[in-house]
C-alpha positions, 0 to 999 in steps of 0.5 A: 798096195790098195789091196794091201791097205785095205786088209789092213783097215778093215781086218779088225771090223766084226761081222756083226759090226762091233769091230773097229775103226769104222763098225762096219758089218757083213759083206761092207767089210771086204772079202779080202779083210774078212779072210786075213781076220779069220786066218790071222785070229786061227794062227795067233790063238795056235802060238805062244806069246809073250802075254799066252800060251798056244791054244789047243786045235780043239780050243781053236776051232770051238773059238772060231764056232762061237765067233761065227757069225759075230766076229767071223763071216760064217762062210768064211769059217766053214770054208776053213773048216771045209779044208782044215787038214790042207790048212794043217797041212801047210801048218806042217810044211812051214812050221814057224822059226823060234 
């Protein structure tokens, strides 16, 4: 539940400290919540809401390259980029359900 607590605190702090609710920067954000950030940003951007439409693979990735460094820890990005076709993969195998 601690886990859990923090990821939820901290998922929305910013690499280079814009974020909220404390402006926390780098590697004072948890590692934990550094990764759920990046992966929860990766799937919302790729389905469609209510308020937008499902972002292209290409937009995605040319998102996540801007934000590197600012929003997203950068090693973080390039271990997603590092293993994306076993994050497409997984996309594949567990499709969300309408």
């Amino acid at each position: 539940m601690k886990t859990a607590a923090t990821i939820a605190l901290e998922h929305h702090e910013r690499w280079d400290g814009n974020g909220y609710p404390n402006s926390i920067r780098g590697e004072e954000i948890n590692i934990y919540a550094r990764i759920t950030s990046v992966a929860d940003v990766y799937d919302a951007l790729g389905h469609k809401r209510v308020y937008k439409d499902a972002w292209s693979e290409e937009d995605i990735h040319e998102f996540l390259i801007d934000q590197k460094g600012k929003m997203f820890d950068p090693k973080i990005i390039e271990v997603l980029f590092d293993n994306i076709d076993e994050v497409r993969d997984i996309k594949r195998r567990y499709p969300d359900a309408d």
